[in-house]
Every structure is written in C-alpha cells, then in structure tokens.
N, C-alpha and C positions, 0 to 999 in steps of 0.2 A: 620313270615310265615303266608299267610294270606290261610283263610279257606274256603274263597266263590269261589265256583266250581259253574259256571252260570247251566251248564248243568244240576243240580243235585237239583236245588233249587226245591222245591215244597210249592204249597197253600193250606192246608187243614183244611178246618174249620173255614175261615178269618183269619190264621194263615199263617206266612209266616216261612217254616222251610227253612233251607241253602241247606241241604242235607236228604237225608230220611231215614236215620239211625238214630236210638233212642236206648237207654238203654232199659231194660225192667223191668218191676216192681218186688221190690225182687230183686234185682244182686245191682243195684246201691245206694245202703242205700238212703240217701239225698241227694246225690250229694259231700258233704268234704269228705265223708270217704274215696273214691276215689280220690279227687282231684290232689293227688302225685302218682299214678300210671296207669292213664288214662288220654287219651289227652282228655278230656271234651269238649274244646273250637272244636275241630273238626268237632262233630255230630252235626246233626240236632238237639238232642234233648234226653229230660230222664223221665222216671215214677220212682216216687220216691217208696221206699218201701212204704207198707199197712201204712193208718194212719186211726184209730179206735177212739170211742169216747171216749174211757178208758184204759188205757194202757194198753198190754197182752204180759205176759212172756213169751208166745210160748209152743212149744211143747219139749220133752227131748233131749237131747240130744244122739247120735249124730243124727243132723239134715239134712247130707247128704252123699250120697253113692255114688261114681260110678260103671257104669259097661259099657261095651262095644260097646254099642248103644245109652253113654249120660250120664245122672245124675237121680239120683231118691232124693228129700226134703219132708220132714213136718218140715218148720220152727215154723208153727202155728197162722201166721201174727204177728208174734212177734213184736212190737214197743210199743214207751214211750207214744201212745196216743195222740192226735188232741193240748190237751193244749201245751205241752212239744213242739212238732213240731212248734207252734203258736212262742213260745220263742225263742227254739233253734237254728232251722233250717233253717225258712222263712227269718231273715233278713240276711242269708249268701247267698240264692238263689238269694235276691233281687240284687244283686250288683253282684257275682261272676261270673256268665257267660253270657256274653251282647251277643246276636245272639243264643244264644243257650236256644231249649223253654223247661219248664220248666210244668209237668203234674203231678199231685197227685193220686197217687191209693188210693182209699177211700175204706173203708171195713163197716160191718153193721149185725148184726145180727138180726137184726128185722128192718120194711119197714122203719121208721122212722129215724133212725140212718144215713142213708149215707145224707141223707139232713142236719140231724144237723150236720156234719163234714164238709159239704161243706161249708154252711153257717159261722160254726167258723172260715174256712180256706179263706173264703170269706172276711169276715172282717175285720180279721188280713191286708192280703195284702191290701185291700183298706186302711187302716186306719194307716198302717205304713210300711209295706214291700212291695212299689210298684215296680212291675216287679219280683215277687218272683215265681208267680204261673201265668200260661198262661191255664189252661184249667184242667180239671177232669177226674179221668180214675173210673169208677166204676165198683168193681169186681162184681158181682151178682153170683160169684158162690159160695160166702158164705151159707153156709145153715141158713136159718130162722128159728129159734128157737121159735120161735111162731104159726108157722106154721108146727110144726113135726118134721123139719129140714132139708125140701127139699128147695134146692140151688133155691134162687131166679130167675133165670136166666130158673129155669125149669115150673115154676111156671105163666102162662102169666098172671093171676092178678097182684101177687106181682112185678113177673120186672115190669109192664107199672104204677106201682104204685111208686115203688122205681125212676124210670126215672121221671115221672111226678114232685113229689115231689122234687128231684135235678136240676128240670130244672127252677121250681120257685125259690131257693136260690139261684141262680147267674145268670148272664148273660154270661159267659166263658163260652167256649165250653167244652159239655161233648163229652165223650168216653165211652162208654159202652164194656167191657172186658166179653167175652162168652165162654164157655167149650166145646171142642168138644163134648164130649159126651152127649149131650143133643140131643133130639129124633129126632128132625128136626130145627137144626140150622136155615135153612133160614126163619124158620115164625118168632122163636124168635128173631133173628133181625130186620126183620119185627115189631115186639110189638115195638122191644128198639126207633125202629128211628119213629118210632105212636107217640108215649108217650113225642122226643122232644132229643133223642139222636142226634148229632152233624155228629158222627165217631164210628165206632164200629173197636175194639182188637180182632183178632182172631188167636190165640186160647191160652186160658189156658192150664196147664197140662193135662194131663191122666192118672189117677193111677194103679200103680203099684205096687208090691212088689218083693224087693230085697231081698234073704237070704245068711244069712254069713254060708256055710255049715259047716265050723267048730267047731262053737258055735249051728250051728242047730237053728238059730233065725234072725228072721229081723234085716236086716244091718242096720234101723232106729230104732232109740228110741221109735217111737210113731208108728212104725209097718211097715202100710204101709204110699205110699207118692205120690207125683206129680212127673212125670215121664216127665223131659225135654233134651235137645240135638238133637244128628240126628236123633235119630229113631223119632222123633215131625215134623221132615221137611214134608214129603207128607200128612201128619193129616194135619197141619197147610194149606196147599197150597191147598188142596183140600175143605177147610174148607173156605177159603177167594174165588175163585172161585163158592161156591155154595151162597154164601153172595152175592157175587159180581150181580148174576144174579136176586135177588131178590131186591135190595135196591140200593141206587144211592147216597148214603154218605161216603166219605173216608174212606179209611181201614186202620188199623194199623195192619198188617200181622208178628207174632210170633209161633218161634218152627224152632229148628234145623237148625238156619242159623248161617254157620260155614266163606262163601265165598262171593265175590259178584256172582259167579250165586246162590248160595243158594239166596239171595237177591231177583236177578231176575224172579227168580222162584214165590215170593212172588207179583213182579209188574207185572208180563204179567199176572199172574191169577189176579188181577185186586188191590192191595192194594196198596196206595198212599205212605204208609211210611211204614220200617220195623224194627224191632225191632231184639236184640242182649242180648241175657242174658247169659245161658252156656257158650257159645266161648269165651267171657269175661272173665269169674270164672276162666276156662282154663288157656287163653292168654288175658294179659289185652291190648294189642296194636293191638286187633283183630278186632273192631269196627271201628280202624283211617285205617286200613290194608284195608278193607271192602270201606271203602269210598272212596280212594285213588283205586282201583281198578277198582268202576263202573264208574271213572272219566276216568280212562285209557278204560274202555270197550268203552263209550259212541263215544271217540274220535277215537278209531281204528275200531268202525264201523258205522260213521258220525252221529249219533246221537245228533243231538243240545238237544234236551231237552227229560230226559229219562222219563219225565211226559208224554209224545205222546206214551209210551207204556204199558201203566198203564190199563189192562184190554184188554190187544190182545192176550189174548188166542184164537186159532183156535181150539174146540174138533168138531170131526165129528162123527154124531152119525147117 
C-alpha cells in the first residue's frame, strides 16, 4: 500500500514531509515502542519523547488521568537520557521508517544543556546513524533552574540564548515548542525565530488539576499536570493563528486534534504540519484515520494541494 498522497505532501524547513500529520512529543516513545500498533510508515512524521542530558525517572505514578474534555499527565520527562537514546534508539530510526521524518524533543534545565544534547544527538547520527534524526524540537517550557525556575520560553534572555546556542551545534533544523500560557506568545516566537529557530510547535500543555473525589486527592501522583485533548483544540489554534501573524516560519500546530477538520482547523489558522498525541493514546489507528480523511477532504473539494491553504484564515475585525 503505498503512502504518498501528492495533495498532502508539504516542505517545511528544507524538509520534505509526505503528509502533515506527525506524532507529538511524549505519545510516541522512540518510535519501536509503537511500531506494532501504529501504522508509522503512514505519517508525515514523529517527535520523539523528551531526551535529557541525564536520565530522569519522572514523576509518580499514576502519571495520567482522564476526564471529559481530554487527558491531564506529569510524566516528568521521564527517559533513559541523551547517551542511552545515542545506543538504543538512533540506530533503529536510522533504517526503520524511510519517508517518514524523524524530530527529537530535547529538554534542559539550565541554558546550556539543550545544546549539549543536540550536539551528542548530533553526532551520533553523523557518525553512525545516518538518517536517524532529521531536525530538533526544543521544549523551552522546562523551567530553569538557574534562573529561579521560570520556563525558558518565558524568559526572552534565556529562550534567544537556549536557541542561539542550539543553532550553533547542528545544522538540522530546529523547532522551538512554546506554552500557551506565556504572556504574549507572539513576541516569544518572535525571540525563537531571532535567535535562529527554523519552525516553531504550538502549543504545549496547560495545567490543570484533576481530583479523584473519592479519595479527596489529585488523580496524579505528582498533583497537578499538563492538561491535553479537546478541550487544547481552540488554545492551540488560536495560539498558531496569533504566531502565524507575527513570524513567517512553519508551524507545527498541537492540542485537541481528534479529526481531519480538527486538523484543518490548525492549517487555515496558518500551521504547515500538525501534530496528534491524545487521539493516539485513545485510538492508535487515529493518526492513519486523520490522514486518509484530509486526502478524501482535499479531493471532494478540488484541492490539489492542501499547502495553498495554510494560513487562509479570514477574521474581520
């Protein structure tokens, strides 16, 4: 069965994706863990879970909740750390999915750290897992722990420092991943795409907290958490639209996409590719559902190429 939907392909970042569906960071481990219950070869493409300079256990268990407008997590950036990934991971990316690109979410607790991850993750794939890793996603809504502990991403020294510094250890394209809840999203994108950002991810979580009223206690181990699913979809799409009017670099548009108009929702407010995480977790055959639908949209309303409506929102103000 073959996967290339002409209408669907898109170019972002000197990247060529097939289709503009992507996994999203956190849902799709490395890629194998999935590999028997998700068609992989389908999507455009995947953010691997966090990979940190040091391994990190996470946060307690249980690490997630639902409730009726989605899912609430504190996983905690849980993973085996930048070297393990370097071993484990990279040389099964390098080979297992040919067409299908392949993005790292780096994490960082001080400015320093997401460049030395790059750079390890950098040189692994040059040096023996070529075609493992196509590009960077960096989370900046780590809090800096040098700094107090406000999230990078809030901070415009530290993001256009943290970008700066990431943009000198590779030449891959970054992705700069942003919170909605940050004061004024469009300047901080502004900073990211200064500094040497590629693409900017919008939106991270929004926290929340879930209570088990039985027990009288957060339905997470670690209290509260990031707050993803539907209720995420008009944050997200309002959050890529206000991006969109500020800065003229691809968007990778995340939160509450359940359909392809959920989808669409994310491309006419202006984002090049979009991202699937919840509806996954849910339904794992939700992302190839999703793709296969905007191929059917595109064709029952002539659309040759759904890149021509990538930021045609009309708002009248």
């Amino acid at each position: 069965m073959t996967h290339r939907r002409p209408a669907l392909a898109v170019q972002v970042a000197g990247l060529e994706f097939q289709n503009p569906i992507v996994l999203a960071a956190g849902t799709a481990a490395y890629g194998r863990e999935l590999a028997e219950v998700v068609d992989l070869h389908a999507l455009g493409g995947l953010v691997t879970k966090a990979v940190s300079p040091l391994p990190r256990a996470g946060a307690a268990a249980p690490r997630m909740a639902e409730f009726e407008g989605g899912m609430i997590n504190a996983v905690g950036l849980a993973n085996p750390g930048v070297e393990a990934v370097r071993r484990e991971h990279l040389p099964w990316l390098a080979t297992a999915l040919p067409g299908v690109r392949k993005l790292a979410n780096v994490v960082g607790f001080a400015v320093e750290e997401f460049a030395d991850v790059v750079a390890q993750l950098d040189e692994a794939v040059n040096a023996q897992s070529a075609g493992a890793l196509d590009a960077y996603e960096l989370n900046v809504s780590c809090p800096n722990v040098k700094a107090g502990g406000m999230e990078f991403g809030a901070d415009p020294t530290s993001l256009a420092e943290v970008v700066r510094r990431a943009r000198a250890a590779t030449t891959r394209p970054l992705f700069v991943k942003l919170s909605p809840m940050l004061p004024d999203i469009a300047r901080s994108a502004a900073i990211a795409v200064d500094a040497g950002a590629d693409a900017l991810t919008l939106v991270n979580t929004i926290p929340g907290l879930v209570i088990d009223v039985e027990r009288r206690a957060p339905a997470l181990g670690f209290g509260t958490g990031g707050v993803s699913g539907a209720a995420l979809l008009p944050v997200g799409v309002l959050a890529t639209w206000k991006v969109r009017r500020a800065v003229r670099v691809p968007l990778l548009g995340i939160g509450g996409v359940t359909s392809a108009a959920d989808a669409l929702q994310y491309i006419v407010a202006g984002a090049s590719l979009v991202g699937i995480g919840t509806a996954m977790l849910r339904d794992p055959r939700a992302p190839e559902r999703v793709v296969r639908d905007l191929a059917r949209w595109c064709e029952r309303n002539g659309i040759a190429r759904l890149t021509d409506l990538v930021g045609s929102l009309e708002v009248r103000t």
